[in-house]
C-alpha positions as CSV (number, residue, x, y, z in Angstrom):
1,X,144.1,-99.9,-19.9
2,X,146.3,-97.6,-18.1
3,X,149.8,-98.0,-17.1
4,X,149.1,-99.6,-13.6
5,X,146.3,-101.6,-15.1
6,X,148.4,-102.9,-17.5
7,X,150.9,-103.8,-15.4
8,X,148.5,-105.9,-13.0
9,X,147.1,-107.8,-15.9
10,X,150.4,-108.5,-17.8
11,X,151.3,-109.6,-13.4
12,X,148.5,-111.7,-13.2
13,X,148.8,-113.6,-16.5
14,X,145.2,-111.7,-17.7
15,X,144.6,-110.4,-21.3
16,X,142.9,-107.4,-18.9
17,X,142.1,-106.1,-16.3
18,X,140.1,-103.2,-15.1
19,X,139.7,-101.1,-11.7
20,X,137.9,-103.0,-8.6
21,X,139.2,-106.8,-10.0
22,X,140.6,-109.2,-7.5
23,X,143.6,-110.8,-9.0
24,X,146.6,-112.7,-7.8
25,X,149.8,-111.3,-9.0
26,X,153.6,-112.2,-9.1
27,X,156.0,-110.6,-7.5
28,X,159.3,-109.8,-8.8
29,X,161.1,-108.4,-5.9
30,X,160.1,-108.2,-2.2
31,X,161.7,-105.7,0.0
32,X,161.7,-105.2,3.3
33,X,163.8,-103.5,6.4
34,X,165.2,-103.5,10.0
35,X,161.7,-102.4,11.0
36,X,159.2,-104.6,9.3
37,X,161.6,-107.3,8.5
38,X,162.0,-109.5,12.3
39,X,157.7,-109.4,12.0
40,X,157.8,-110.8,8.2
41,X,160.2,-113.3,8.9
42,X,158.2,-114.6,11.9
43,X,154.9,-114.5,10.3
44,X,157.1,-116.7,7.2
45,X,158.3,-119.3,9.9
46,X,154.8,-119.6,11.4
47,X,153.2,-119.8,8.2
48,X,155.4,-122.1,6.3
49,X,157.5,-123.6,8.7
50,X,160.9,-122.9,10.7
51,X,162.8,-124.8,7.7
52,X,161.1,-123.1,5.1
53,X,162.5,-121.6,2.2
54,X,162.0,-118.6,0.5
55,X,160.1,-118.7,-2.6
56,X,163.0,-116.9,-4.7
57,X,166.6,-116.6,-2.6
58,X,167.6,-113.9,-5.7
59,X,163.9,-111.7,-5.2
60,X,163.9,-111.0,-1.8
61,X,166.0,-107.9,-0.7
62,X,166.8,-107.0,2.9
63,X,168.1,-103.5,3.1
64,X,168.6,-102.1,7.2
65,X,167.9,-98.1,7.0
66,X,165.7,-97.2,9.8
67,X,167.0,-97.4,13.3
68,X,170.3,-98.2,12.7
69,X,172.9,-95.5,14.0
70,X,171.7,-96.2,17.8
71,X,173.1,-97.0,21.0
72,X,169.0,-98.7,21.2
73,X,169.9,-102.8,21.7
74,X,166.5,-103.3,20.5
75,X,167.4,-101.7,17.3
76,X,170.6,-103.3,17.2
77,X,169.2,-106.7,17.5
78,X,166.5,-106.2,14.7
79,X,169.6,-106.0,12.3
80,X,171.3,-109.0,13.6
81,X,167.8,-110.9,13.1
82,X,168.0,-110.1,9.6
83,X,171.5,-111.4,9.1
84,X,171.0,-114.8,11.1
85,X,167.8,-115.2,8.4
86,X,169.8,-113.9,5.2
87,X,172.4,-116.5,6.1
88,X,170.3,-119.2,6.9
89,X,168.7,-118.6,3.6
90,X,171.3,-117.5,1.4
91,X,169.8,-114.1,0.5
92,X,172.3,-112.6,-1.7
93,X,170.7,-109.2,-1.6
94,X,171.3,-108.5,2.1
95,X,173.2,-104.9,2.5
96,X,174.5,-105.5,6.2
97,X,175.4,-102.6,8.5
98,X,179.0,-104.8,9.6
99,X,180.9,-106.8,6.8
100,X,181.3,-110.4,9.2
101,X,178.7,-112.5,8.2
102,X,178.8,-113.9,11.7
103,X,179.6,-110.9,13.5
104,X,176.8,-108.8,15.8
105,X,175.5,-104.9,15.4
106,X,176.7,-102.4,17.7
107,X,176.8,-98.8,17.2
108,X,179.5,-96.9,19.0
109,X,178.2,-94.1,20.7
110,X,182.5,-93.1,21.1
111,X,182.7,-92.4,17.9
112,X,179.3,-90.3,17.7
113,X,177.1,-90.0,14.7
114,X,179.0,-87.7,12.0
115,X,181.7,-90.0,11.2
116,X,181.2,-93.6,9.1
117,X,180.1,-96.3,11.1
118,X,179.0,-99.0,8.7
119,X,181.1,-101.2,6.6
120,X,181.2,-101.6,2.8
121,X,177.6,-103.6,2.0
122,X,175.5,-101.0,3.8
123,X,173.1,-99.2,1.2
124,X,171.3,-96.8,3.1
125,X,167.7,-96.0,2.7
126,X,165.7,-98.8,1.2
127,X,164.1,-96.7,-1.5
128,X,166.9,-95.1,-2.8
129,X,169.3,-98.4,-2.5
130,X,166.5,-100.5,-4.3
131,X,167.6,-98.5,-7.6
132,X,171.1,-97.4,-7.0
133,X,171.5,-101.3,-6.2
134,X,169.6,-102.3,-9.8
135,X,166.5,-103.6,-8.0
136,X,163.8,-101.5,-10.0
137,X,162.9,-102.6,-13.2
138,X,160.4,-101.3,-15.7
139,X,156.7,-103.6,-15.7
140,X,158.1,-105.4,-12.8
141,X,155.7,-105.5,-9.7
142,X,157.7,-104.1,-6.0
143,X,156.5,-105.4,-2.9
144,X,158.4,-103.5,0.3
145,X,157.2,-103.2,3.9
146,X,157.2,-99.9,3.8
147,X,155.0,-97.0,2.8
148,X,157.2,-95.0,0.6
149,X,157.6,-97.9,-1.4
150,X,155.5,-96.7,-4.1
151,X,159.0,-94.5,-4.8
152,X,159.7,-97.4,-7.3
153,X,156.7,-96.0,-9.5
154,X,159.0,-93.5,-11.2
155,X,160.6,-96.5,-13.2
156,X,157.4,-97.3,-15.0
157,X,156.9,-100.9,-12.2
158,X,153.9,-101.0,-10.0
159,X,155.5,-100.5,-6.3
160,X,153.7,-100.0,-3.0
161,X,154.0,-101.0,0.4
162,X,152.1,-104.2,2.6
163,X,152.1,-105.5,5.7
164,X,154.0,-108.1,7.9
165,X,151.5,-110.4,6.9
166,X,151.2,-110.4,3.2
167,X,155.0,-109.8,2.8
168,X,155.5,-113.1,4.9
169,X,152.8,-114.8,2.3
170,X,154.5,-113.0,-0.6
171,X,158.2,-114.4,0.9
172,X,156.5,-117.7,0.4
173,X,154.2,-118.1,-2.3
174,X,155.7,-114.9,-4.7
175,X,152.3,-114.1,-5.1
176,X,149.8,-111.5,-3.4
177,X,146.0,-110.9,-4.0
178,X,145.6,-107.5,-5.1
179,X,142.5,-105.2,-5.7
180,X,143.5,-103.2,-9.1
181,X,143.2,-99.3,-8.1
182,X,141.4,-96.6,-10.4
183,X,143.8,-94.6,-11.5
184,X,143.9,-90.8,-11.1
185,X,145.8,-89.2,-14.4
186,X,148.1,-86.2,-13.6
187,X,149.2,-84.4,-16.9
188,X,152.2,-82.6,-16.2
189,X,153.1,-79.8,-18.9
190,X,155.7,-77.1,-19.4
191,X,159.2,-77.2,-17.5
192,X,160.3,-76.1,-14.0
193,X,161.8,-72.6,-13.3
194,X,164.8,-71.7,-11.2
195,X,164.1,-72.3,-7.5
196,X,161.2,-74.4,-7.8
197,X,161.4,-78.4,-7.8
198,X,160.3,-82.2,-7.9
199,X,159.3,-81.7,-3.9
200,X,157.2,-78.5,-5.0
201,X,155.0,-80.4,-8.2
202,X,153.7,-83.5,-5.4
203,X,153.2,-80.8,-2.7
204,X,151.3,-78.8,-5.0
205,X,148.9,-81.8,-6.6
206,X,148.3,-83.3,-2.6
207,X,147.3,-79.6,-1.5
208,X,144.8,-80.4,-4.5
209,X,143.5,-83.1,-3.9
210,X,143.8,-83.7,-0.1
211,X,146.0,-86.0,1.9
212,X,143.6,-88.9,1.6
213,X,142.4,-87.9,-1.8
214,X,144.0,-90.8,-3.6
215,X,142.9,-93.5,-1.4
216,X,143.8,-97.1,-2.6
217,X,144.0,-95.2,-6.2
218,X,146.9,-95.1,-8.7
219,X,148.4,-92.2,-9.5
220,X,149.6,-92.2,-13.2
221,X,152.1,-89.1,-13.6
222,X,152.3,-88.2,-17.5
223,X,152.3,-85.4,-19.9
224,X,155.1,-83.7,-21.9
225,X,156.7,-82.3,-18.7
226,X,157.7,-85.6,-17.8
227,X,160.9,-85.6,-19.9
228,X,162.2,-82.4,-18.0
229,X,162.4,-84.1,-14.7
230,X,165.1,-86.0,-14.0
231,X,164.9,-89.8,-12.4
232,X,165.7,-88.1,-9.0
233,X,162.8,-85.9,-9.3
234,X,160.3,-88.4,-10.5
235,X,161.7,-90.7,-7.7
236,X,160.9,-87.4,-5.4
237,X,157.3,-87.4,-7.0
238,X,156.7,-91.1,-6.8
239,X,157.7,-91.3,-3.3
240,X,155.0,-88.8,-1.6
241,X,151.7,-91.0,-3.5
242,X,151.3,-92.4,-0.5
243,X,150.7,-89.2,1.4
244,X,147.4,-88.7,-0.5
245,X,146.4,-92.1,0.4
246,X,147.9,-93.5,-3.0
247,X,148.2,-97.3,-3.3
248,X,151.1,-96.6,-6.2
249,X,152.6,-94.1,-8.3
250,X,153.3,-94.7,-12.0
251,X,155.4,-92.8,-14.2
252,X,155.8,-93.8,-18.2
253,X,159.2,-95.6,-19.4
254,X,162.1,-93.4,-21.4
255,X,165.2,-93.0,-22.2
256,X,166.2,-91.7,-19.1
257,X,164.9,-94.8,-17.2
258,X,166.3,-96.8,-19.8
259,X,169.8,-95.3,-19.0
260,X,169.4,-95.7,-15.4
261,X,168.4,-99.0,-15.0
262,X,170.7,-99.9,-17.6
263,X,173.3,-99.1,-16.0
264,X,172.7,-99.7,-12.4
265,X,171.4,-103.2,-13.2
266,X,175.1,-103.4,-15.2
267,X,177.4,-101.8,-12.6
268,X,175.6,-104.0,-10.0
269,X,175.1,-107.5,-11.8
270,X,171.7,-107.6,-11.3
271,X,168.9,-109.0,-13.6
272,X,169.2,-106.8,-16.8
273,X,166.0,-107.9,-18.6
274,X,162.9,-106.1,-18.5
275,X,159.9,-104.8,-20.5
276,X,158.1,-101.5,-20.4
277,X,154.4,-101.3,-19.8
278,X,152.6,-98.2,-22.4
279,X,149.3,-97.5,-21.7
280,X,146.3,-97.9,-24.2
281,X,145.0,-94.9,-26.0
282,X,141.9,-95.9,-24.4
283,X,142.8,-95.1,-21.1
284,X,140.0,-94.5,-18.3
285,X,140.6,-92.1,-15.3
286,X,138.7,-91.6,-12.4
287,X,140.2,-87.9,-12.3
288,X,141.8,-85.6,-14.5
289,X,144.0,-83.1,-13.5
290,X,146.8,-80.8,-15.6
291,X,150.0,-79.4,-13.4
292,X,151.6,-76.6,-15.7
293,X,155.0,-76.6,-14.3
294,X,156.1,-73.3,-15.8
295,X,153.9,-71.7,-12.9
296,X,154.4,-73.3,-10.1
297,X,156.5,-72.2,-7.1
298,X,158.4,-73.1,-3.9
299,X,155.5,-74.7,-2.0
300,X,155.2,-75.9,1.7
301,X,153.1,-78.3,3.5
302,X,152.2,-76.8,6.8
303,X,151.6,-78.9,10.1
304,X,149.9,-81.2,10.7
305,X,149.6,-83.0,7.4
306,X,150.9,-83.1,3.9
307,X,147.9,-81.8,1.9
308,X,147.9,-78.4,4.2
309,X,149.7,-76.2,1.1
310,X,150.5,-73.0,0.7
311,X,153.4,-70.7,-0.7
312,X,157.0,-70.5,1.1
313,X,156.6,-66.3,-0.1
314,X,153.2,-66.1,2.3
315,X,154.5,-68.0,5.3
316,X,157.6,-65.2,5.9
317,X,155.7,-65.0,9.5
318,X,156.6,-68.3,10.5
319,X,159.7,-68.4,13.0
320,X,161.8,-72.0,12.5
321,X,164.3,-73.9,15.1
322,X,165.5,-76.7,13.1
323,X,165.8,-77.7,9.2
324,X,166.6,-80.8,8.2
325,X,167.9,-82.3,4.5
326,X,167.7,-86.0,4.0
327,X,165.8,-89.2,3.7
328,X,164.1,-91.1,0.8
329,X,162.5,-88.1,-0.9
330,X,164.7,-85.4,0.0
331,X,168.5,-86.9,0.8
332,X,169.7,-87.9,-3.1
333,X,172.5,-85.9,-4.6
334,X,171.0,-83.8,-6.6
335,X,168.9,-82.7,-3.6
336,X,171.8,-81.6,-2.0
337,X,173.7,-80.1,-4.8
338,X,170.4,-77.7,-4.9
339,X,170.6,-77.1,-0.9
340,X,174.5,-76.3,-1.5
341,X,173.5,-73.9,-4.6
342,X,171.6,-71.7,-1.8
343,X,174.2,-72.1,1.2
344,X,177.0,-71.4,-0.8
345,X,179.3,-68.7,0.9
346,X,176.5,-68.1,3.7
347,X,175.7,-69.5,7.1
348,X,172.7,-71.2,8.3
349,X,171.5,-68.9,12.0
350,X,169.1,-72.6,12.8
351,X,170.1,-75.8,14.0
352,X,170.8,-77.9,10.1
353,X,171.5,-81.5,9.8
354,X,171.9,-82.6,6.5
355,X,171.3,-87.2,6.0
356,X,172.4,-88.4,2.8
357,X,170.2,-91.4,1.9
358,X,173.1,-93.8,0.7
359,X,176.6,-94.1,1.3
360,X,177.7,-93.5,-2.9
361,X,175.8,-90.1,-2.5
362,X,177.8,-89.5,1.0
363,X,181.2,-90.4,-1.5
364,X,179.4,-88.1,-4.2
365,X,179.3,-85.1,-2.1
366,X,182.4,-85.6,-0.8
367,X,184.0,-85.8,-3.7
368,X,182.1,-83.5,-6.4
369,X,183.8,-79.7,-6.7
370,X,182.5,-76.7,-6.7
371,X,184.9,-74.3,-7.3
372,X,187.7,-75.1,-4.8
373,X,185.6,-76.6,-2.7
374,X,183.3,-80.0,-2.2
375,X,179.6,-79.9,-1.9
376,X,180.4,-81.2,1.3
377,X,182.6,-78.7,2.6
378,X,180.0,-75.8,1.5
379,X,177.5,-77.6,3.2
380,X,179.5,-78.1,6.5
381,X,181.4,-74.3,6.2
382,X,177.8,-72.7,6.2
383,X,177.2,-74.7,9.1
384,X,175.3,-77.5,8.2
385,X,175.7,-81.0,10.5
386,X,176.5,-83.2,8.1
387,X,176.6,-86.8,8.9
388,X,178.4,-89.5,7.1
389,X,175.9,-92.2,8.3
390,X,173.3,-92.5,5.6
391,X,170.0,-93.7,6.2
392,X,166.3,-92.6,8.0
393,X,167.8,-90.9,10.8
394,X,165.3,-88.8,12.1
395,X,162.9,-88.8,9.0
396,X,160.9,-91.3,11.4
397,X,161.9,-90.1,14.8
398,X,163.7,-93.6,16.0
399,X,165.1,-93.7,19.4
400,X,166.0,-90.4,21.3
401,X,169.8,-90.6,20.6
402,X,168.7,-90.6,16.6
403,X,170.7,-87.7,14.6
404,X,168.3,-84.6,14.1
405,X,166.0,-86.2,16.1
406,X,163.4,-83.0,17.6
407,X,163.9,-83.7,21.3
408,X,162.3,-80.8,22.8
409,X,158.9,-79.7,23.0
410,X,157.3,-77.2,20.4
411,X,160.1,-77.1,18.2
412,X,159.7,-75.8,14.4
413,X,161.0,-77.8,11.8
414,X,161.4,-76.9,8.0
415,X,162.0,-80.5,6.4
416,X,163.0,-81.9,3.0
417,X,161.3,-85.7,4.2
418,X,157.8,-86.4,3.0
419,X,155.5,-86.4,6.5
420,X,154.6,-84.2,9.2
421,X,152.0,-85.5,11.5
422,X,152.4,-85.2,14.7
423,X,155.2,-86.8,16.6
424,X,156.7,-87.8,12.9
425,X,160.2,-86.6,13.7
426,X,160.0,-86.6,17.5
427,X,158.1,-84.9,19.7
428,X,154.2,-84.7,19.5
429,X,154.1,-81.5,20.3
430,X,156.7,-80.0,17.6
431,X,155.7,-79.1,14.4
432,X,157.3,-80.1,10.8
433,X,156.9,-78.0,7.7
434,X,157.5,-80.0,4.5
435,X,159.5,-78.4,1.5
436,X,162.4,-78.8,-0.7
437,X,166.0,-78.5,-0.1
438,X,166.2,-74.9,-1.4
439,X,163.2,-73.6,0.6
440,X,165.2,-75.3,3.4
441,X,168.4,-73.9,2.5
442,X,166.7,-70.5,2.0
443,X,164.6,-70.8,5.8
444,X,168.2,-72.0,7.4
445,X,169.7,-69.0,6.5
446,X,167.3,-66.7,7.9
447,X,165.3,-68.6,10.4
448,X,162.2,-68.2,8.9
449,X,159.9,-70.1,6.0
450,X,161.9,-68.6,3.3
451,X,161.1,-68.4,-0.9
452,X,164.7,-70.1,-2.2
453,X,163.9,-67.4,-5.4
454,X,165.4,-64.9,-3.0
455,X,168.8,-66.6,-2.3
456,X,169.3,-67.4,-5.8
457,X,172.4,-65.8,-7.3
């Protein structure tokens, strides 16, 4: 069996299981947002019942992220819907935007949307908090209301997104009827040069494969090149699955995952047990492919979709408005530490917004030197809007008053988030060009899709 197969049958109490089964699995954790989580929690009451209880109060995690920093009341009341339900069910995984329990979300446009304006429970963007905040586990199975879900594959668990719906079913049975996916095998060899990174490997395997060409497939990320990538770039990796259609991504358990869950489930206090899945030497794949990272290079996905790949060194023609740095896939620490490594001692000639996804890496740029100066302070003297309100900001558009947000017709933006169709970040008619935060460092400084390699010092 593979790793995801595996996982399903060890999930479903099954000696085996193979690709096309119908099986009812467990959950371990179900996630879900500001977004998706009023509609779950009113498909649960309908379901089961206005009193009803969640299956599991400690395996539910509500984490606001999405529409959050807005003067929207519509978005404001989402988050208050999800702290009347965490209260009424004792949830003690909810990461409120406000510290009172019985208090109400407002955002204060006064203030404006570069300083804090969240108290000391938010965690940001769902994805990156489920980790930072211990909630990923090796051979656990993720359910999140959310596409990007499938982030949660880089610590060897089967993660991926569902519906209203099932996650209402899921918050009251712990159990969800799954179809097991074939699994497509990517063997990733060699080691990533200087310039290049996590964002450029799943750019490069969608432009090969298509944006839908892992449709309700697993896609099982393996090789000897996985021990060169940090847990921030198989996180990166993990997260864009879905953007080929994938129903999850899978990496294999290490050290380095043992050392991060370790000691996020410790600094946190969450559950601390778990046990790796390894796949069989008799695994089955319903497509092979090898990505030699030694030649790879800074890669872009050009409008209007993900899989639309070419080269950052043959789009030099491509005149840019806006970049952007931030979200799930592109705002962790080390993604801006590699943004900084190109700004540094330059300035940006675009519009730049830099999100961090979480308020501890916010406090890490803020407080990590460079020299005599933070990675913050680079970042903001090479002109870089830097807000202290982590979460999705304008990864998903959001209401027009959203940070970063494109507001204005046929604007070109060069983006470290992981989707471009249109209307994504805002307006229909702009257009997003997906790459990493040193080919958007590189573009920012000279206003055009720009190879990082050439800004490297």
């Amino acid at each position: 069996m593979t790793l995801t197969e595996k996982l399903l049958a060890r999930a479903a109490g099954k000696s085996s299981v193979q690709a096309g089964d119908n099986i009812w699995v467990n959950a371990d954790v179900l996630m879900t947002h500001d977004v998706c989580g009023p509609g779950t929690i009113g498909v649960f009451k309908r379901e089961f019942g206005q009193t009803a209880k969640v299956w599991n109060r400690e395996r539910v995690v509500i984490i606001p992220d999405h529409y959050i920093f807005t003067a929207d009341s519509k978005s404001n009341r989402n988050v208050d819907i999800l702290r009347d339900f965490s209260r009424e069910q004792g949830l003690p995984y909810f990461y409120d935007v406000i510290d009172d329990p019985n208090g109400q979300w407002k955002y204060d446009v006064a203030k404006g949307n570069l300083k804090r304006q969240y108290g000391s429970n938010y965690a940001g963007v769902c994805h990156t908090a489920l980790p930072a905040k211990g909630h990923t586990r090796p051979g656990e199975v993720l359910f999140g209301t959310d596409s990007h879900t499938c982030m949660a594959g880089a610590f060897n668990e089967f993660a991926t997104g569902i519906g209203n719906t099932d996650a209402g079913f899921v918050m009251g049975t712990g159990k969800l009827l799954i179809k097991v996916p074939e699994t497509m095998r990517f063997r990733l060899e060699g080691k990533l040069q200087p310039g290049v990174m996590a964002k450029d490997v799943i750019l490069h395997v969608i432009g090969e494969i298509g944006f839908d060409g892992a449709t309700y497939r697993a896609m099982q990320f393996d090789g000897p090149g996985v021990a060169s990538l940090s847990m921030d770039d198989r996180m990166t990796i993990a997260n864009m699955a879905i953007e080929a259609g994938g129903k999850n991504a899978i990496f294999p358990f290490d050290a380095r995952t043992a050392e991060y869950v370790d000691s996020r489930t410790r600094l946190n206090g969450t559950k601390s047990a778990y046990d790796p899945v390894e796949a069989d030497a008799s695994q089955s794949f319903v497509y092979e492919l090898v990505v030699d990272l030694d030649q790879l290079e800074p890669t872009v996905a050009c409008h209007p979709d993900p899989g639309q790949r070419k080269k950052a060194k043959d789009l030099g023609s491509i005149k840019l408005d806006r970049a952007y740095v931030g979200s799930c896939t592109g705002g962790k620490t080390s993604d801006f530490v590699e943004f900084a490594r190109v700004l540094r001692g330059k300035k940006v000639v675009i519009d730049t917004f830099g999100v961090p996804a979480t308020p501890d890496i916010v406090r890490d740029l803020q407080a990590t030197r460079w020299g005599d100066k933070t990675i913050w302070q680079i970042l903001e003297d090479a002109g870089v809007r830097m807000t202290e309100n982590a979460g999705c900001a304008a990864c998903l558009g959001g209401p027009v008053d959203t940070f970063g947000r494109i507001n204005q017709s046929g604007l070109k933006c060069i983006s470290a988030t992981n989707r471009n169709f249109p209307g994504r970040m805002g307006d229909k008619e702009s257009q997003v060009f997906l790459a990493s935060p040193a080919t958007v460092g590189a573009s920012a400084l000279t206003g055009w899709i720009t190879d990082p390699r050439e800004h490297l010092v």
